[in-house]
C-alpha positions as CSV (number, residue, x, y, z in Angstrom):
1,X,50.2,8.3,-31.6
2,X,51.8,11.5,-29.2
3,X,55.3,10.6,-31.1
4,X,53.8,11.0,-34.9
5,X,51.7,13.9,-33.8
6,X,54.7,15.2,-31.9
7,X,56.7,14.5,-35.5
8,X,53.9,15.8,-38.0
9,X,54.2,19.5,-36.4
10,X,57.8,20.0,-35.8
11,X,58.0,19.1,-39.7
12,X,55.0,21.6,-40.1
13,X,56.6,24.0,-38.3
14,X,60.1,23.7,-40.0
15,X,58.8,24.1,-43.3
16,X,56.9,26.9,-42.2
17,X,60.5,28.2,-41.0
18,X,62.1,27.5,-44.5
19,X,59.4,29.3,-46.3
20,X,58.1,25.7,-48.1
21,X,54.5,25.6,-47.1
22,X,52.8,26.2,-50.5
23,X,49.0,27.6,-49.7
24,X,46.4,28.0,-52.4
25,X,44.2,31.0,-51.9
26,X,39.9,30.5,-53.0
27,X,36.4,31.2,-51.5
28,X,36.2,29.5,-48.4
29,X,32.8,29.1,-47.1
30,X,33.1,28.8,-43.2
31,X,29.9,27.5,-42.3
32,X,30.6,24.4,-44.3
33,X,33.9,24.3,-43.0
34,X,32.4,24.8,-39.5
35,X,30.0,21.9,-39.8
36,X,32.4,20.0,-41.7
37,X,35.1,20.4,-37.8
38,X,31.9,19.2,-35.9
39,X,30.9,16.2,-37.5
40,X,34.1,15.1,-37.9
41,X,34.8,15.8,-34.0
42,X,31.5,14.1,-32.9
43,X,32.6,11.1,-31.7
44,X,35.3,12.1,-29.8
45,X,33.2,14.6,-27.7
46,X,31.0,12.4,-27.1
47,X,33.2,9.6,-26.0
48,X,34.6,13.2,-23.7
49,X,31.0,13.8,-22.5
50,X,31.0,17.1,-24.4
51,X,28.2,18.5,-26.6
52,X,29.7,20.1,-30.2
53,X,27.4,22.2,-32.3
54,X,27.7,25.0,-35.0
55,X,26.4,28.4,-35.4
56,X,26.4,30.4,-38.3
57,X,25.8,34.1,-38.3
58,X,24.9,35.0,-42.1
59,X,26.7,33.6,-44.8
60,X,30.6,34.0,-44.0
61,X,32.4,33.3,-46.8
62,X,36.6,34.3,-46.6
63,X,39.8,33.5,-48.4
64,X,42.1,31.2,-47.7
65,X,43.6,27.9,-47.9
66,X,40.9,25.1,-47.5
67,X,43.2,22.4,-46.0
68,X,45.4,24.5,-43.7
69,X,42.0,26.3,-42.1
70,X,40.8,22.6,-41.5
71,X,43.7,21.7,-39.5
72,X,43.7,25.6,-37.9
73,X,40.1,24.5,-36.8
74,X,41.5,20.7,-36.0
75,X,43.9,22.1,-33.4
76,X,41.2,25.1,-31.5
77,X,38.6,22.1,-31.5
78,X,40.8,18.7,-30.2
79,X,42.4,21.7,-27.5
80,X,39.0,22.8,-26.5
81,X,37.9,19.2,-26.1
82,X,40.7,17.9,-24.1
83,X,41.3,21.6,-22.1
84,X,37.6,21.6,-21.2
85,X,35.9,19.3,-18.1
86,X,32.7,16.5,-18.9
87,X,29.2,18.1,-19.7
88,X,30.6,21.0,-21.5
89,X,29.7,22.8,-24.7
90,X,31.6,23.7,-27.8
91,X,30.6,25.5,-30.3
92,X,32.2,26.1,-33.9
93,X,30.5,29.4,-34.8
94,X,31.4,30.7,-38.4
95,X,30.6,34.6,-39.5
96,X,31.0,37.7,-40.8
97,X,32.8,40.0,-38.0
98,X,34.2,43.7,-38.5
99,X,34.9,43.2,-42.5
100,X,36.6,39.6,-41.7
101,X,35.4,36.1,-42.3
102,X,35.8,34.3,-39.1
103,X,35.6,30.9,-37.8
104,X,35.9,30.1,-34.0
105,X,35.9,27.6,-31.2
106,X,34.3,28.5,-28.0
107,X,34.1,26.2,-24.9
108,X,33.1,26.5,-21.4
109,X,36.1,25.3,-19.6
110,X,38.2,27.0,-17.3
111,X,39.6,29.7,-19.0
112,X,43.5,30.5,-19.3
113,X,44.6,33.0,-16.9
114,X,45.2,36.4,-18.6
115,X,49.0,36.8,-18.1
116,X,49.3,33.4,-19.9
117,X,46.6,34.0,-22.6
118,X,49.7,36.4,-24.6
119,X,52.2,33.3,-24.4
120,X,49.3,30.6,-26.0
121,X,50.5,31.2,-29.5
122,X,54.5,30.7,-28.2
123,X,56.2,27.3,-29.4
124,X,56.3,24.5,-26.7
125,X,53.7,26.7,-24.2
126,X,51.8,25.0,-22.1
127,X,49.2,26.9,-19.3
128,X,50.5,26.2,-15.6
129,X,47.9,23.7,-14.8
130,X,46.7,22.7,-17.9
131,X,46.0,19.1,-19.4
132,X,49.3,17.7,-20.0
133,X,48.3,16.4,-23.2
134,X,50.4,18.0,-26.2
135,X,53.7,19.5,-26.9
136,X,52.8,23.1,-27.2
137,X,52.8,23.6,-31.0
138,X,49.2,23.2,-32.0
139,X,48.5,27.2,-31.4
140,X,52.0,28.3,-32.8
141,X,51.4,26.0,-35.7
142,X,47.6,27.9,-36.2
143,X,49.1,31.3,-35.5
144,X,51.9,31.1,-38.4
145,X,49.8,29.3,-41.0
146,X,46.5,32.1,-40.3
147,X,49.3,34.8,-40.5
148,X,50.9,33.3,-43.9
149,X,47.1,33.4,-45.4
150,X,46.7,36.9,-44.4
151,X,44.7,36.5,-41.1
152,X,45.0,36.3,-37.7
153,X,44.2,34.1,-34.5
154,X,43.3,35.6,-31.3
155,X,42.3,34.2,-27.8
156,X,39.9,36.0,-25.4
157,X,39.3,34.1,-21.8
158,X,37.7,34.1,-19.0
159,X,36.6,31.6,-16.2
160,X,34.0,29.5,-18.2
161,X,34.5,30.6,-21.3
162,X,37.3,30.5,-24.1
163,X,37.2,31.5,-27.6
164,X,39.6,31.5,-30.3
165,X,39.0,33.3,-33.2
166,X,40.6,32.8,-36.5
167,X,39.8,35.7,-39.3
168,X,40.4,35.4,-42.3
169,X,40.4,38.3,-45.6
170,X,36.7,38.1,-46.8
171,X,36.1,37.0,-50.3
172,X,34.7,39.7,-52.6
């Protein structure tokens, strides 16, 4: 299973490097999208011991690509799952934040260290300490495919509290 996975994004990420990742640009409604990442990420946090819920703030609607969002919000929730001890919360919140539509994935784990936080979105990065669980491409996979629909991703961290925030264009 780590080998396809391991496959699956070095081929994402060298079509993303030729320029041959085709993205179709509609409405996106987040909060559907949002609930849509938790129920399909139920069972495994609760085989992890972790509680997953959404939280909508309004009615966030952006543009984007439906498929590529889902697997930017696939790689922020399976990291805060495995990244983030038993007993913990994640949330999937979906809104409508300084004139972007944004979806993000907030746990209560650890936190990455600040000097590291800037390197996250790097190919093959991996937090000193960290789960040894992936190969380092999820993030730089979600950065360049947010970027290529005209968003962003950000991380802000602290002890006991990551979130990752992906913002989208909003849809008029």
């Amino acid at each position: 299973d780590r080998l396809t996975k391991l496959a699956t994004d070095l081929l994402d990420l060298s079509r993303l490097d030729a320029g041959r990742v085709q993205l179709e640009r509609s409405p996106l409604d987040l909060a559907t999208l949002a609930r849509a990442l938790c129920e399909e990420f139920q069972a495994v946090a609760r085989a992890g011991q972790h509680a997953i819920e959404t939280a909508v703030d309004g009615r966030p609607r952006g543009v984007g690509d439906e498929q590529r969002t889902l697997q930017i919000g696939r790689i922020l929730v399976e990291n805060a799952l495995v990244h983030t001890p038993p007993g913990t919360r994640v949330r999937v919140r979906a809104a409508q934040l300084n004139g972007r539509a944004v979806l993000a994935v907030e746990d209560e784990g650890p936190g990455i260290p600040g000097a590291q936080q800037e390197h996250v979105f790097d190919r093959f990065y991996r937090v000193d300490g960290g789960v040894a669980s992936g190969s380092g491409l999820g993030l730089a996979i979600a950065k360049e495919l947010a970027e290529l629909m005209g968003g962003s991703i950000e991380v802000e961290s602290r002890p006991g509290s990551t979130t990752f925030r992906l913002a989208l264009p909003v849809a008029v």
